[in-house]
N, C-alpha and C positions, 0 to 999 in steps of 0.2 A: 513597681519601683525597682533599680538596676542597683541592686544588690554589687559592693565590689568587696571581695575577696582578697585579703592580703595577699601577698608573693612574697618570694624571697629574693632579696638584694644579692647582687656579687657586685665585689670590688667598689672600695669607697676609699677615701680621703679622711685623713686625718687632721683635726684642728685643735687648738689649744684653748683652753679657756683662760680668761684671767683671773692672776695669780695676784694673793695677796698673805703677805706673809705672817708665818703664825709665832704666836708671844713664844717666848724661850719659857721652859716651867723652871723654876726655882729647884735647886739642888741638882742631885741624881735622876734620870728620866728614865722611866719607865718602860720599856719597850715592849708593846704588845700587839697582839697580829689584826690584821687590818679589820674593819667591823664595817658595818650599813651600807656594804654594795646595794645601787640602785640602778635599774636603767630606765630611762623614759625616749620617748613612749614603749611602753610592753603590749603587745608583740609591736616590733617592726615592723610595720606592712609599706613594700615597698608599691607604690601605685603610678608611678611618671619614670619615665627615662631620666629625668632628674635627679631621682633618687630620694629618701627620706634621711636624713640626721639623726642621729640619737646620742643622748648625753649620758654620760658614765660618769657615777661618782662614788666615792667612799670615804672612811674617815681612818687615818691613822695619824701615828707621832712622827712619821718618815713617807717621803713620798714611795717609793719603791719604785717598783713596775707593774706594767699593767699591759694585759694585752688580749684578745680576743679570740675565740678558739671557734672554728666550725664544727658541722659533723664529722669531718673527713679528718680532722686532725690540721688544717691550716691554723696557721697562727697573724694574728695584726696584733704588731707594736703598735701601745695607745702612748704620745704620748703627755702626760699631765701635768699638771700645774695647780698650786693652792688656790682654794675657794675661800678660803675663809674657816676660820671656828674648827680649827684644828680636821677641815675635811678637803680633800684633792677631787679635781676632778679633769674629764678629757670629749672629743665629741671625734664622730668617726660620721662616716657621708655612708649607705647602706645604698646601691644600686642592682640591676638586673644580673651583674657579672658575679654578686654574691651568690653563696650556694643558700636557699633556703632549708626552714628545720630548724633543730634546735642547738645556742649559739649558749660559750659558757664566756661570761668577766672574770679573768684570771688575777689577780692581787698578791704579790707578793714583797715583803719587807724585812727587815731585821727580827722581827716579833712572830714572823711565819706567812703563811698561804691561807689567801681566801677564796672561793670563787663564789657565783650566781648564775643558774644555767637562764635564758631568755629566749624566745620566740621569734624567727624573721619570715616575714609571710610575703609572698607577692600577689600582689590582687587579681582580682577574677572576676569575669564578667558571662554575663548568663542570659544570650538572646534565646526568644520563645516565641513562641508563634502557632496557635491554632485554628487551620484550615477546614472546610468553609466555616465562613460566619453566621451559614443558617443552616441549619441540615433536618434533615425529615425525623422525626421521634423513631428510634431504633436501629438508625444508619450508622455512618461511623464518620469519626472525626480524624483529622492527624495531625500531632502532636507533636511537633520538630523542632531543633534548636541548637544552637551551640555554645559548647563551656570552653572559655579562653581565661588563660593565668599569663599571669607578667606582661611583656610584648605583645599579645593578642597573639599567644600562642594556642595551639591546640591543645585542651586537657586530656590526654589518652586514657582511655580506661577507669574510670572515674563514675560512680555510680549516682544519676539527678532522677529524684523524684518526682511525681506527679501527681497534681494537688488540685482539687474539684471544689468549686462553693458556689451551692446550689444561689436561686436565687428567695435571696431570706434568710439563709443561712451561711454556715463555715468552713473553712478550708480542714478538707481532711486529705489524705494521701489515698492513693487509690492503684496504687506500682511504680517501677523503678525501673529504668534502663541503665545500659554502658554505655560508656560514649567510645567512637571509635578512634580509629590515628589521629584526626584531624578533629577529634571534640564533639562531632557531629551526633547528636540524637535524633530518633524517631520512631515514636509507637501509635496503634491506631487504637481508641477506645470507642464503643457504643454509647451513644447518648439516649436520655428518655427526659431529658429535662434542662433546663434551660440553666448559667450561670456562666461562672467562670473558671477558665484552667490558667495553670501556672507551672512552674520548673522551679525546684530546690534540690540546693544543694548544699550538703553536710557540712563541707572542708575537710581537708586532713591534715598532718600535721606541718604541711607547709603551704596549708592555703585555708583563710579562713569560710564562712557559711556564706550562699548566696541567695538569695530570692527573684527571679527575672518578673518585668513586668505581667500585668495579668490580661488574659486577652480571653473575651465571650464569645459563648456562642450559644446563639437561639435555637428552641430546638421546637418542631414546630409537628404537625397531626402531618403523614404524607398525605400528600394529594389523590385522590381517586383517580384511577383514568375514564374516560368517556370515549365515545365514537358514537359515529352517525350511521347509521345501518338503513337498507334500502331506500335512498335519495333516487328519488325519480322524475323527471320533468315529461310530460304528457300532454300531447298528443305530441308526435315526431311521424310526420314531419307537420307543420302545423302553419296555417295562412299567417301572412301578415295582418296583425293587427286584429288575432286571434287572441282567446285566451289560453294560457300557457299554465298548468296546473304542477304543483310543484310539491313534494311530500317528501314525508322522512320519518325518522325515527333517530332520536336521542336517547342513546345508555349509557348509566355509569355503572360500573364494578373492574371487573378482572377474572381472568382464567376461565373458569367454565359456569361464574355466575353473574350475570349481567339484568339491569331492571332499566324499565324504561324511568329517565330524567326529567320529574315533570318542573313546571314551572320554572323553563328557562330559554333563554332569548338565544334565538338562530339568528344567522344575518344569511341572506338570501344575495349570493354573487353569480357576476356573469360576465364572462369574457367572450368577446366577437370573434368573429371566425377571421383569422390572421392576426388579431391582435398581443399585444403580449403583456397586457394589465387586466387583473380583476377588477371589477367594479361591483360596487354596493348597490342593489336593487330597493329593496325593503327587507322586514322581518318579521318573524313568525313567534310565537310561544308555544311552548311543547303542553300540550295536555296533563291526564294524570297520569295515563301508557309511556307520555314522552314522545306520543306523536305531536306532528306536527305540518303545518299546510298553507302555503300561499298562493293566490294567483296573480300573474302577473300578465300587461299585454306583450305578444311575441313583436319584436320588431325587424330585428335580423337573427341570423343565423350564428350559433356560438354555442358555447360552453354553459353550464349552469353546475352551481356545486353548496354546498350548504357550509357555513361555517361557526366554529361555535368557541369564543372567548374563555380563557381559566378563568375560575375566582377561588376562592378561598375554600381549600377541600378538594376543590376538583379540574383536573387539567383542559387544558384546551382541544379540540380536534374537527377535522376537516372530513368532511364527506369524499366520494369518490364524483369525478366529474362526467357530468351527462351530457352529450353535444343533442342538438334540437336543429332541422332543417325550418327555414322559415321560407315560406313559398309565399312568391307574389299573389294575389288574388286574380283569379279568373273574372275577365268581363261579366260572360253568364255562364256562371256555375253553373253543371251542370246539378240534377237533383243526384241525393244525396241515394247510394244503392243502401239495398237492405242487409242485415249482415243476423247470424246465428249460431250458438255456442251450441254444438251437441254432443251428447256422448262422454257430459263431463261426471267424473268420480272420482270421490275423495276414498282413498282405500288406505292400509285393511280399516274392518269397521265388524266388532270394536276394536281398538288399539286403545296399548299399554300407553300407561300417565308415562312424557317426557322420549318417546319412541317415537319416529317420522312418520309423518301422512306425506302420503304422496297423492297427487291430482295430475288430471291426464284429461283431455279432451281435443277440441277442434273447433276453429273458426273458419266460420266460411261467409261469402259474401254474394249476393246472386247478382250475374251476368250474363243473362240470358241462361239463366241453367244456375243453381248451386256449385260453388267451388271452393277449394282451400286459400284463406285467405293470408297470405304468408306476409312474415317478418314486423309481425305486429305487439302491439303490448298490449296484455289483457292484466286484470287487476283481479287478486284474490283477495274474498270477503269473509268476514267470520260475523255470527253471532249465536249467541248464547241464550239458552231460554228463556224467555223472557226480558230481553236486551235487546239493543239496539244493532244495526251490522257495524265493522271496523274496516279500516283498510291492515292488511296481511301484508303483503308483497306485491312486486309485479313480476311476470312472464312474457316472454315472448314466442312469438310461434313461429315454427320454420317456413320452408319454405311450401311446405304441403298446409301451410295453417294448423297442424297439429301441434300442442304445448303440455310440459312438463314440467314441474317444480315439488318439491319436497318443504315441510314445515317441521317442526316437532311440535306434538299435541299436549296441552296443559288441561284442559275443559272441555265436556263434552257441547256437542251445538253443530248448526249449523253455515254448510259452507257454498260457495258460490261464486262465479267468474263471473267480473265483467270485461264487455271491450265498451269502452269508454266512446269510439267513434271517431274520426276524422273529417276531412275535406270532401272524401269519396264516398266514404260508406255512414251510414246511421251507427247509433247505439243499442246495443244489444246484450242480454245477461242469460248465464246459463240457469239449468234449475236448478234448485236448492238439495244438496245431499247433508243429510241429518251422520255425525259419527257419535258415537257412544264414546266416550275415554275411561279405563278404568286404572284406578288407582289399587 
């Protein structure tokens, strides 16, 4: 609710009331100094360019004078006329050109001097506003607004509160700014909980209390972040109207602790080679690691990338993009060559809990003779005693066929490369190196 704040009037108009004459007393009269100054309304609050009226009245045996005094020492000739019942009175118009503060009725007559000091306020208005409307539990809000007296002038230097109610609860104050030249406030508070904020303001002595409307703000758990870590599409380059194997990994956390995101929905996209829209494939569900795996048929050549929807807790995130050659098929294939991982070691062994394994080997492919089978992806495997194998990562080989890749070690077990196989060559896995991990 917009709270308005008296002001104070300058410069008003003088009007007369009507006068009605009072009985003569029998004999000698009495002359005594003026009694029951009043003024209505108290305080003046002047609020329109228009200006507010207020009416002056008193009782004596003699009209006298009467006149109106500022802080500064101005004076306003009131002038009056009988009310009736042996009381005078006068009205004066109170506008912005007044000086605000406090204003005295001066009464003077044969019987002596009276006066009554009264209040002239100019109103005040008190916008607010709290940005955003929804913010994360423990972030910050901001808190701005401006205090205007009289004309929608700026209140300078002027001290508004700041006032909090939760939600089920009450407004309590929680600090206090100045406003600047132009009235202007703003402070930033931490939120942990949901309600509403607002701006009060005291008054002083020439402006009365404000309250500005009340504006919420929801405050809500932040969101986790997530990412898609090792998104792979395999085989590359891969026949038309092959199948086209597609893997991932989904984590949610932050900074240096991240777990895999199970039970949640990837959407599997692919953009063609020149084109410049993604397209929705199919989708996957992450396990309880947060992997996760689809296959699809290869048709052309393009892009592949994994994408993954907010909800509630947890924000949204996009894999990194994997381009896939899609090759016509051959008449008559030729048969598929033999291929072999050797030389492969998972080192050092043992290694410390949460320290890098590194893996090193070679593929080769026989052509008339064993060779280095370059620029390929081989896939590394884990399993655990008594467990089942995972997929780890993939690597690729150079151009000698040799490959290298790093992990960091959680559990001791065994590990193992495979090449998955292509168009040219068979499938082929390295042997199995056992590492101890110690904690």
């Amino acid at each position: 609710m917009r709270a308005v704040i008296a002001a104070v009037a300058m410069g008003g108009a003088v009007a007369l009331c009507g006068a009605v004459a009072l009985p003569a007393a029998a004999g000698a009269a009495t002359v005594t100094a003026p009694s029951d100054l009043a003024v209505s309304p108290s305080p003046v609050i002047v609020a329109t360019g228009a200006g507010t009226p207020a009416t002056f009245t008193y009782k004596s045996a003699e009209a006298g004078t009467a006149r109106l005094l500022d802080g500064s020492g101005r004076a306003v000739a009131l002038a009056t006329g009988p009310a009736g019942s042996g009381a005078y009175s006068a009205r004066y118009g109170f506008t912005f050109r007044d000086e605000p503060g406090a204003w005295k009725l001066e009464v003077r007559t044969g019987g002596g001097t009276a006066t009554k000091e009264f209040q002239v306020h100019w109103n005040t208005g008190l916008d607010f506003a709290a940005s955003p409307d929804v913010a994360d539990r423990g972030g910050v809000v901001r808190l701005s607004g401006t205090l205007t007296y009289g004309a929608s002038r700026g209140y300078a230097g002027q001290r508004v509160y700041l006032a909090f109610k939760p939600v089920g609860g009450s407004y309590g104050r929680v600090g206090w700014v100045t406003t600047d030249g132009r009235g202007r406030f703003s402070a930033d508070e931490r939120v942990d909980r949901s309600g509403w904020w607002r701006a009060e303001f005291d008054g002083t002595t020439a402006a009365e209390p404000a309250t500005s409307d009340s504006d919420r703000v929801d405050v809500r758990d932040a969101a986790r972040r997530t990412r898609v870590t090792g998104f792979d599409a395999s085989p590359d380059p891969v026949r038309a109207g092959g199948t086209l194997r597609l893997r991932g990994r989904l984590e949610i956390g932050g900074g240096d602790f991240w777990r895999g995101f199970p039970d949640h929905r990837v959407k599997i996209l692919f953009k063609p080679d020149g084109g410049y829209r993604w397209q929705y494939v199919t989708s996957a569900w992450t396990g309880d690691r947060g992997f996760f795996a689809a296959d699809v048929r290869a048709r052309t050549s393009g892009w592949w990338r994994a994408e993954v929807e907010a909800v509630t807790g947890a924000t949204g995130s996009v894999s990194s993009s994997d381009y896939v050659t899609v090759r016509a098929p051959r008449p008559v294939p030729p048969p598929a060559a033999d291929t072999r991982v050797i030389r492969f070691n998972a080192a050092p062994e043992p290694v410390g809990y949460g320290r890098y394994l590194t893996f090193r080997g070679a593929l080769q492919v026989w052509d008339d003779g064993w060779e280095g089978y370059g620029h390929q992806k081989v896939t590394v495997w884990f399993k655990k005693a008594g467990g089942s194998w995972h997929y780890v990562k993939t690597l690729r080989t150079n151009v000698s066929g040799k490959f290298w890749g790093r992990t960091k070690a959680t559990r001791s077990g065994s590990w193992k490369v495979v090449f998955p196989g292509d168009d040219e060559a068979r499938r082929s896995s390295s042997r199995t190196d056992w590492v101890r991990v110690k904690h």
